[in-house]
C-alpha positions as CSV (number, residue, x, y, z in Angstrom):
1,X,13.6,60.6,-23.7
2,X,14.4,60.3,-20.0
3,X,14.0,56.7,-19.9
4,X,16.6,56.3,-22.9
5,X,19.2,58.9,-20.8
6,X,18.8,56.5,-18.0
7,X,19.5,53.6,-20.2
8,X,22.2,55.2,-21.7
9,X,23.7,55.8,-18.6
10,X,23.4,52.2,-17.3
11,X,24.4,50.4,-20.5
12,X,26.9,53.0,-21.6
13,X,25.0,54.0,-24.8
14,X,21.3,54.3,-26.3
15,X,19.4,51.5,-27.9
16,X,20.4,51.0,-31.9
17,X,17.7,51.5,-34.3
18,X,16.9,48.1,-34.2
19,X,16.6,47.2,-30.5
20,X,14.3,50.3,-30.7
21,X,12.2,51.5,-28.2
22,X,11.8,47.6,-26.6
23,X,15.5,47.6,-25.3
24,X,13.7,50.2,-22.5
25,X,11.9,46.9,-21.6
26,X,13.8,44.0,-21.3
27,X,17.8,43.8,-21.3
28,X,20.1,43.5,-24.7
29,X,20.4,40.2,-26.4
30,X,24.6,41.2,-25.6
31,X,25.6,39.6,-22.2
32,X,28.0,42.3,-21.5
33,X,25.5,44.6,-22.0
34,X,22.6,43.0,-20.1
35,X,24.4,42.9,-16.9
36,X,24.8,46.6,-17.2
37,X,20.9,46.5,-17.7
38,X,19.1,48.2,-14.8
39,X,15.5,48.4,-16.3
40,X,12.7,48.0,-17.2
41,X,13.3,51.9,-17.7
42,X,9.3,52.5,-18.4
43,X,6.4,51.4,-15.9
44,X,4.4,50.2,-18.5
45,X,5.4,49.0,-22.5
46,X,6.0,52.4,-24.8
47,X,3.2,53.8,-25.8
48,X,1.4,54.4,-29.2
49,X,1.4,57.8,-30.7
50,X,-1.6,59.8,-30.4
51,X,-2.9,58.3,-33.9
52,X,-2.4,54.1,-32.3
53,X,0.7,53.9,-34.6
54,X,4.7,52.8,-32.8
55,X,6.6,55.5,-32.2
56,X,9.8,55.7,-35.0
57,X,13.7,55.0,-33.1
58,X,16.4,56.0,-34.8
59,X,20.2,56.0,-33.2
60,X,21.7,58.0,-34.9
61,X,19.2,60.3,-36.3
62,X,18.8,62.5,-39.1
63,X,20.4,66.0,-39.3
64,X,23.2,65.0,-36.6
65,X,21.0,64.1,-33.7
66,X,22.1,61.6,-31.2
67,X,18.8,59.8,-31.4
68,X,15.3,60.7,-32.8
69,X,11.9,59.8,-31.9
70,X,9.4,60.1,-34.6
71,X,5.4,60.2,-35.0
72,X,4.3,60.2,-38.9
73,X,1.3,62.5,-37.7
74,X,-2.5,62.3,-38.6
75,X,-2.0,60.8,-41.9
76,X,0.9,58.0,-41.4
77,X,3.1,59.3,-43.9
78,X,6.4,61.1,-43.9
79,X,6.0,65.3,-43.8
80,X,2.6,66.8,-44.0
81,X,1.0,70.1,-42.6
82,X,-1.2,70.6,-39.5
83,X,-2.4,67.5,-38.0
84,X,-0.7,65.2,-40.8
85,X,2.7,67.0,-39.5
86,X,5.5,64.7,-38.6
87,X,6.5,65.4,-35.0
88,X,10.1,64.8,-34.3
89,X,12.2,64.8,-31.0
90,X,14.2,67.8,-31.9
């Protein structure tokens, strides 16, 4: 999340939904954008979750969040309990 807020704050908003995650690595295809670009914003290329599956962008979120970042939990699929749990930003 600090890497987006940083992004944000250079560009002038967070990456849509589908630059994703990959926007915190190399600069926006929009030329007025990219010049605002001060990354990479990450050391390294984002991570997999815990389970080796992409992390989930979405800008705008659900339930009136700015942005959300999702894992789908254990199992890959959407809601669950315990370790199949999704596990959400917010």
């Amino acid at each position: 999340m600090k890497a987006l807020h940083t992004y944000r704050i250079d560009v002038g908003q967070y990456p849509s939904t589908q630059e994703g995650l990959d926007a915190l690595m190399r600069p926006p295809a929009d030329s007025a954008l990219a010049r605002k670009w001060n990354g990479p914003y990450l050391e390294k290329a984002v991570p997999a979750d815990p389970w080796s599956r992409p992390y989930i962008y979405r800008n705008p979120g659900s339930q009136e969040q700015d942005l959300e970042i999702i894992s789908l939990g254990k199992d890959g699929q959407p809601g669950g309990m315990g370790d199949a749990a999704d596990v959400t930003s917010h």
